[in-house]
C-alpha positions as CSV (number, residue, x, y, z in Angstrom):
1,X,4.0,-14.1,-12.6
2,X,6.6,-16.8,-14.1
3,X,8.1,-18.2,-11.5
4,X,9.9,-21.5,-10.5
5,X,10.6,-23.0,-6.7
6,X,12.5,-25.5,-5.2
7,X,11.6,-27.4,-1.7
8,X,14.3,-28.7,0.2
9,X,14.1,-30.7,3.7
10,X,16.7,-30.5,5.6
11,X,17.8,-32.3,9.2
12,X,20.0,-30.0,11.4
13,X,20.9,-30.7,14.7
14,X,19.8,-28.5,17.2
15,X,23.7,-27.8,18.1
16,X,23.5,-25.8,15.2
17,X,20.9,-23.5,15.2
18,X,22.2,-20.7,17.4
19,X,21.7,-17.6,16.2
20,X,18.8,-18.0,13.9
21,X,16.8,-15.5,14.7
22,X,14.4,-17.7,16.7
23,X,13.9,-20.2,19.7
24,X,16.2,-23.5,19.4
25,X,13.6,-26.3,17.7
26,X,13.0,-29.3,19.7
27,X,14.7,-32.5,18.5
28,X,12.9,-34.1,15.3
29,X,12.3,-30.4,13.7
30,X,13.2,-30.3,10.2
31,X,14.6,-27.1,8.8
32,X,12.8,-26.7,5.2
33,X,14.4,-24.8,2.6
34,X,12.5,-22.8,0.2
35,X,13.9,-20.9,-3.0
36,X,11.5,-19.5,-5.4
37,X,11.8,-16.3,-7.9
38,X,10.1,-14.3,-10.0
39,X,11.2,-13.1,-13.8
40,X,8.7,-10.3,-14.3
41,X,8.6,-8.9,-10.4
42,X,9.9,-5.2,-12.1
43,X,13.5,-3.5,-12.4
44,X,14.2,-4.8,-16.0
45,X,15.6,-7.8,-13.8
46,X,14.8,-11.4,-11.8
47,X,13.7,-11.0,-7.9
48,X,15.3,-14.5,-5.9
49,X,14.5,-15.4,-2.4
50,X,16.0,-18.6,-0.5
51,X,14.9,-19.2,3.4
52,X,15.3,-21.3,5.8
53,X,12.5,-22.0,8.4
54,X,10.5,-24.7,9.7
55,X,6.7,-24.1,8.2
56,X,6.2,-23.7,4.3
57,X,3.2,-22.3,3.8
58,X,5.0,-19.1,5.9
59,X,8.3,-19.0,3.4
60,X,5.6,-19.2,0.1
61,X,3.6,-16.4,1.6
62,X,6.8,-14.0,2.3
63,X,7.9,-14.9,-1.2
64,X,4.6,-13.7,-2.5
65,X,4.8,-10.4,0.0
66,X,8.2,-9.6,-1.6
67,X,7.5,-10.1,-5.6
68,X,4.4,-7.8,-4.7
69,X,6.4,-4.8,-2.7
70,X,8.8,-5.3,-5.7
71,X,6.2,-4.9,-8.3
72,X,4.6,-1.9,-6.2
73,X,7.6,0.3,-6.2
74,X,8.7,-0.7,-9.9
75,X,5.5,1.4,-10.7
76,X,6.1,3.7,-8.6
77,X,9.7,4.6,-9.9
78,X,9.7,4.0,-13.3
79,X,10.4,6.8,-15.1
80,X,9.5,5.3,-18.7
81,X,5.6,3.7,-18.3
82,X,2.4,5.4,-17.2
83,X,0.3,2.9,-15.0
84,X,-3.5,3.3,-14.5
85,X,-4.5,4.6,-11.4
86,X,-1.2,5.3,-10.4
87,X,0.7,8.5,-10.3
88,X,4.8,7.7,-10.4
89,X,8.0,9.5,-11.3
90,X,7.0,9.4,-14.9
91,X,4.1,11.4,-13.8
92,X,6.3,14.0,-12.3
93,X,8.7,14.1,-14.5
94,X,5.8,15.4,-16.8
95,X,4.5,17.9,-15.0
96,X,7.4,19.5,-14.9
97,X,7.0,23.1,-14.1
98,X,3.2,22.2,-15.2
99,X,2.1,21.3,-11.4
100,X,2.5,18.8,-8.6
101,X,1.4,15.4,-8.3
102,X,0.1,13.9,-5.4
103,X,1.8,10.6,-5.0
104,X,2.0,8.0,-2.1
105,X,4.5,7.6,1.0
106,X,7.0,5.6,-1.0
107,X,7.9,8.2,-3.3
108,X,8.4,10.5,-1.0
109,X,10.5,8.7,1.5
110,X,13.1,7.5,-1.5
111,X,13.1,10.6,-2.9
112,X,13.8,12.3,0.7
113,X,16.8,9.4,1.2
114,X,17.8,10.3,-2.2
115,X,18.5,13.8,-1.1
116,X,20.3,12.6,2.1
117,X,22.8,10.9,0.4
118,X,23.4,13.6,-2.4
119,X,24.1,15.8,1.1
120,X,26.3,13.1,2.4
121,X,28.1,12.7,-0.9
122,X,28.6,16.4,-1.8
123,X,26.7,16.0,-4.5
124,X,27.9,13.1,-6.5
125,X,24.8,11.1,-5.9
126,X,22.1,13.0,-7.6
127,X,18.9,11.7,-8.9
128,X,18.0,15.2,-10.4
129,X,20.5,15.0,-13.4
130,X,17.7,12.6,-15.2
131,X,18.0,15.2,-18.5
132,X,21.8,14.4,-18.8
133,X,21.2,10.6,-17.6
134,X,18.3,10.0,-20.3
135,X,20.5,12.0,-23.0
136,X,23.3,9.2,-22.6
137,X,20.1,6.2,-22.2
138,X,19.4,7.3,-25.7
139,X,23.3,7.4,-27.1
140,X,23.9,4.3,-25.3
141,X,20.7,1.8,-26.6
142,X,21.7,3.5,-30.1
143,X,25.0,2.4,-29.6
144,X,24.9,-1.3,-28.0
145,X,22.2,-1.5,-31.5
146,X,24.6,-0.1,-33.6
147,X,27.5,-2.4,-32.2
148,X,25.5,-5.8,-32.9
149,X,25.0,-4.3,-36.2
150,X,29.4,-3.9,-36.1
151,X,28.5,-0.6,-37.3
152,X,30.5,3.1,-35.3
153,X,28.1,4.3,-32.5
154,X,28.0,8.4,-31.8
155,X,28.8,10.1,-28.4
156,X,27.0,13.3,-27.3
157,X,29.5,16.3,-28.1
158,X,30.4,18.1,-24.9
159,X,28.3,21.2,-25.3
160,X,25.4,18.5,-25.7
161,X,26.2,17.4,-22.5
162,X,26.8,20.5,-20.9
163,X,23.4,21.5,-21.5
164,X,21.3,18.3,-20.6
165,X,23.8,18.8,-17.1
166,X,22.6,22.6,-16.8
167,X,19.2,20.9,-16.2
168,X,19.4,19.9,-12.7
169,X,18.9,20.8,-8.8
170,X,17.7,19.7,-5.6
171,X,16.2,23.7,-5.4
172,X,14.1,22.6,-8.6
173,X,12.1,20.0,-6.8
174,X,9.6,20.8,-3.8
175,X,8.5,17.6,-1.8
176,X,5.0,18.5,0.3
177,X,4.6,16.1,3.1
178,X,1.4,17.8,4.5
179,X,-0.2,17.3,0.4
180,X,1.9,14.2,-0.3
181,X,2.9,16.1,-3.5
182,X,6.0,16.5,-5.4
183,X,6.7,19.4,-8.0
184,X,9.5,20.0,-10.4
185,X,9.5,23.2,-10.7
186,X,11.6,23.9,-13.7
187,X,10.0,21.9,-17.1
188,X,14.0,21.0,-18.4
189,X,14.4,19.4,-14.8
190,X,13.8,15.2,-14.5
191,X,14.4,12.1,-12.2
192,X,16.1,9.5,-12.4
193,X,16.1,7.4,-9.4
194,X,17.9,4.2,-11.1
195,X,20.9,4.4,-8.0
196,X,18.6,3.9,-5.7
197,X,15.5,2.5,-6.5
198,X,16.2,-1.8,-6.4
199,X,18.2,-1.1,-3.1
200,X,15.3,1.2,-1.9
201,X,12.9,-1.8,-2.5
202,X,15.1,-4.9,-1.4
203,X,15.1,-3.2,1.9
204,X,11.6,-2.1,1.6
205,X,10.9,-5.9,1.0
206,X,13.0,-7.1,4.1
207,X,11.6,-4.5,6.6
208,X,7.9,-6.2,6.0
209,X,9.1,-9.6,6.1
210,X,12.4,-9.8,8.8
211,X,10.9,-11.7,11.8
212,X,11.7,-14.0,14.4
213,X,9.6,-16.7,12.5
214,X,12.1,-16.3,10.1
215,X,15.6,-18.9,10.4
216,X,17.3,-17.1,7.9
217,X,16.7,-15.8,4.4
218,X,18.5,-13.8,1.4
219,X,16.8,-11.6,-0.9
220,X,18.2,-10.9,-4.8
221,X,16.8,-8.0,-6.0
222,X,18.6,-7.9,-9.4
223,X,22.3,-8.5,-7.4
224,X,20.9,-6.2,-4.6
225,X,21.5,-9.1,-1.9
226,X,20.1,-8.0,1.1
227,X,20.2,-11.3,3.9
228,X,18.2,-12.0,7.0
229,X,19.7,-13.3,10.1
230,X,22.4,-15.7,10.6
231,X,23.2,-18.8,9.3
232,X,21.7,-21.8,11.7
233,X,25.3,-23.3,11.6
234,X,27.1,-20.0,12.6
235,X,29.1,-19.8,9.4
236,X,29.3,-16.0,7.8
237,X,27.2,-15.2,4.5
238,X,29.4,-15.4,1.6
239,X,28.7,-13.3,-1.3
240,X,30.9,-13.0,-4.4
241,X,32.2,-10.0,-6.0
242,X,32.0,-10.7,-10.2
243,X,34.6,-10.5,-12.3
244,X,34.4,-6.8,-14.3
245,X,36.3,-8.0,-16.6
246,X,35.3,-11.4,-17.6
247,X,33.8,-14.4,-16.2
248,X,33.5,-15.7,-13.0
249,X,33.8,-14.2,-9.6
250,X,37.0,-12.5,-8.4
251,X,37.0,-12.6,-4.9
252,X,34.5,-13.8,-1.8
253,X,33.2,-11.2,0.3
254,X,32.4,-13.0,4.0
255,X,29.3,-10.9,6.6
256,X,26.9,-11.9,9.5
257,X,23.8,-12.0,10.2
258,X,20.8,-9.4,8.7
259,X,22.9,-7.0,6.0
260,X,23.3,-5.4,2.8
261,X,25.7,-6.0,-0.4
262,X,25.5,-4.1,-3.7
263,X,28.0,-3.4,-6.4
264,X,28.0,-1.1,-9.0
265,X,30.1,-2.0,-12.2
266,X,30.9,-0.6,-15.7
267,X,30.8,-3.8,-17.3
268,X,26.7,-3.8,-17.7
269,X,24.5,-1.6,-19.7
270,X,27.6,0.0,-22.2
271,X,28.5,0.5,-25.7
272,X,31.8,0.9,-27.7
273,X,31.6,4.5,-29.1
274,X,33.6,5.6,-32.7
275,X,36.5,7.2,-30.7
276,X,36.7,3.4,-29.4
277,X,36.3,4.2,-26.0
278,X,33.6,2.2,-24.0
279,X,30.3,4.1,-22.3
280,X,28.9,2.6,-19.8
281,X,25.9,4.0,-16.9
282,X,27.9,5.6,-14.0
283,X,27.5,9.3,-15.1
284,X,30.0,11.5,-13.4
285,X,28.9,14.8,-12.2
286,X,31.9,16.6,-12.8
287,X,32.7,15.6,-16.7
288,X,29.3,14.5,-17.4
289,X,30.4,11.4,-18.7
290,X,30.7,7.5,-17.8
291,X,33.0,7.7,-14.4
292,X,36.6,6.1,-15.3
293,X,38.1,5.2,-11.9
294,X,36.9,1.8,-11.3
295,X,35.3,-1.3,-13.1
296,X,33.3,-1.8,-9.7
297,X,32.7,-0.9,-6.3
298,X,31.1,-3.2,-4.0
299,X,29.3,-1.7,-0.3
300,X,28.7,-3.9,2.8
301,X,26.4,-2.2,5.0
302,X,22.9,-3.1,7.0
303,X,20.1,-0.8,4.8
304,X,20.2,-1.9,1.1
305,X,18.7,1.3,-0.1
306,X,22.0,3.1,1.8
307,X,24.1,0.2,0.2
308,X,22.7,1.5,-3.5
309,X,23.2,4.7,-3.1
310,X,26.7,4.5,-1.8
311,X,27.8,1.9,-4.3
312,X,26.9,4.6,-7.0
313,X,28.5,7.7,-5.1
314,X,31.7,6.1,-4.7
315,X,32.1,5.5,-8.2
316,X,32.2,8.9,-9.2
317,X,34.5,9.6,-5.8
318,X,38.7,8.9,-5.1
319,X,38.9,5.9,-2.6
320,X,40.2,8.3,0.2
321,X,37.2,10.9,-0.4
322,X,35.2,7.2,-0.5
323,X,36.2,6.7,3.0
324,X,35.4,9.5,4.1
325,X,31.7,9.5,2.9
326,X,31.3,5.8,4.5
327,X,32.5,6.8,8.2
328,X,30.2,9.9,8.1
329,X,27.6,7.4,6.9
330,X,28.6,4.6,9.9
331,X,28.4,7.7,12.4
332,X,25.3,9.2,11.6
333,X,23.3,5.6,10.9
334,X,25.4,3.5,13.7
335,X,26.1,0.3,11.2
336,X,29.3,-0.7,10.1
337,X,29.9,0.3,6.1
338,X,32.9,-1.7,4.1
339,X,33.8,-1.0,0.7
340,X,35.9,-2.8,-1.8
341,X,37.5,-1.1,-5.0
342,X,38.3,-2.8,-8.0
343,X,40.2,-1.3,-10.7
344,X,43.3,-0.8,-13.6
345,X,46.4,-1.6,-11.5
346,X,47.7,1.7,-13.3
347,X,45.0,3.4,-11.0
348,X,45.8,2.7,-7.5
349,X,46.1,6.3,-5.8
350,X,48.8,4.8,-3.6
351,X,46.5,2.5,-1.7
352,X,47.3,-0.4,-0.6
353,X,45.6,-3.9,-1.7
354,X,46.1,-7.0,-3.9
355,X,46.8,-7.4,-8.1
356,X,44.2,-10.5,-8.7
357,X,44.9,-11.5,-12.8
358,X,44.6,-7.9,-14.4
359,X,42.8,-5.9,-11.7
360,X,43.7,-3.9,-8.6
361,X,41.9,-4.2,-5.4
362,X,41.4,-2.0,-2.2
363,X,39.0,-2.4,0.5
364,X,38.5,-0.7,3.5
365,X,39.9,-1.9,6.8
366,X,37.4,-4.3,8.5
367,X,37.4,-6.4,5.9
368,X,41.0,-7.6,6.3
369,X,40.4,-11.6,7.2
370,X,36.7,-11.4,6.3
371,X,37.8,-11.7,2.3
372,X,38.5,-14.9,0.6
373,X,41.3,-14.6,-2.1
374,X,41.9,-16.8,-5.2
């Protein structure tokens, strides 16, 4: 594992450690601060973790508990590499209408949240379209190659996509609890659990870790930020929103205490096709192609894996259809779920928001005060 760290003591008076997640510390405690992360932890991208608490050895040993949940599930979900001794979606995806694989808990608890939020989004979050999604993987590492080569870069014709799209359906896949098995049942049918799977593991990570012995902490599972407690000095978690569209950040998104934030964006993972228009990851359902709406679309809410999936839904979704989705999500799971919208300004839907430099901005309601402008 490459990794680098960085130890940090700390004195904090006492005054300020309310709301830590743990009992006041007598006077003379030193809060430590520990940041360490891993480059090769799984995702295709770097795991972070910062904490604050008051014994080292502890904060080293979480660190280690989280790069080893995070390499766990990468094998688990990874739909491209086989892994000795360890059957994964890759595994299912090739037995395909062949037979079902037995596979562990984890599988089968993402996969069963995956399905509740392609309920709760009527659809538009669906990890069964794998055939269409790994028909535009292909296009699109073609196309960023043929790009750095400044060389046109094709687009799947629409009865190409049409067909990858036909090859699809919750009914296609049969989850056995009682034989821990999952079966495809239809060989054209594949997953492709990419919307949910770094979300699905940052929480994974924080529900074996989050503890009172804990001051506070923040996970980064590849800009899946998933935090732990509040602050010792009371102030909120600030987390900022990237620009889409350049550098830098656009805006500051302020929350408390132990919750979730994840964007989805069109401005990683794309390529510039011959017609000139730019492809990027977010596959729309409905015209099988990269989702045009927004540049990104940011989720505050407690359960990262919920956070993921919503992110991703919402990009395929109008902002009012958005809403709706995230108040049937805050009803049924009893947290509070914010969203902010960034896009064209000539693609407002008559909401109301801000014009920051050459984007549009919406947000849901709560938010108003808890967002820090430029």
């Amino acid at each position: 594992m490459k990794s680098t760290s960085r130890i940090t003591v700390c004195l904090i008076a006492s005054l300020l450690l309310c709301g830590c997640g743990q009992d006041q510390p007598t006077a003379g405690n030193e809060l430590l601060e520990y940041s360490n992360l891993s480059y090769d932890a799984g995702f295709d991208t770097v795991y972070a973790y910062t904490e604050f608490s008051y014994a080292l050895e502890p904060m080293k040993d979480r660190f280690e508990t989280g790069v080893a949940i995070f390499k766990n599930l990468n094998s688990q979900f990874d739909i491209y590499h086989d892994y000795e001794g360890t059957a994964n979606l890759k595994t299912i995806n090739d037995n395909a209408g062949i037979a079902p694989v037995k596979v562990g808990p984890d599988i089968i608890a993402m996969l069963k949240e995956a399905k509740h939020f392609y309920d709760l989004s009527g659809g538009e979050f669906d990890v069964t379209m794998g055939n269409l999604l790994h028909l535009w993987h292909t296009y699109r590492e073609a196309g960023i190659s043929a790009n750095e080569n400044g060389t046109p870069a094709a687009v799947p014709a629409d009865e190409e996509l049409q067909d990858a799209f036909a090859c699809r359906g919750w009914d296609k896949i049969e989850i056995n609890e009682a034989e821990s098995t999952v079966f495809i049942t239809d060989p054209c049918v594949s997953l492709d659990v990419g919307g949910i799977a770094k979300g699905f593991a940052a929480e994974a990570i924080a529900d074996a870790i989050e503890s009172d012995e804990i001051g506070y902490a923040n996970i980064n599972a590849g800009r899946n930020i998933r935090t732990i407690h509040d602050k010792a000095d009371g102030s909120p978690w600030r987390i900022a929103i990237q620009n889409p569209l350049g550098e830098g950040a656009v805006i500051v998104v302020e929350m408390d205490g132990s919750s979730s934030f994840v964007t989805s964006g069109d401005y990683e993972r794309f390529y510039t096709g011959e017609d000139g228009v730019r492809y990027h990851h977010i596959i729309d359902p409905t015209t099988q192609k990269p989702a045009d709406l927004y540049h990104s679309v940011s989720i505050v809410t407690r359960d990262s894996g919920a956070a993921d999936c919503l992110s991703t839904a919402l990009f395929t979704m109008s902002v009012e259809d958005g809403k709706k989705v995230l108040a049937a999500y805050a009803k049924e799971s009893g947290d509070a779920c914010e969203a902010v919208w960034m896009m064209d300004p000539d693609k407002t839907q008559d909401q109301e928001g801000r014009v920051v430099g050459d984007l549009f901005i919406t947000y849901t309601e709560n938010l108003e005060g808890r967002i820090i402008w430029p």
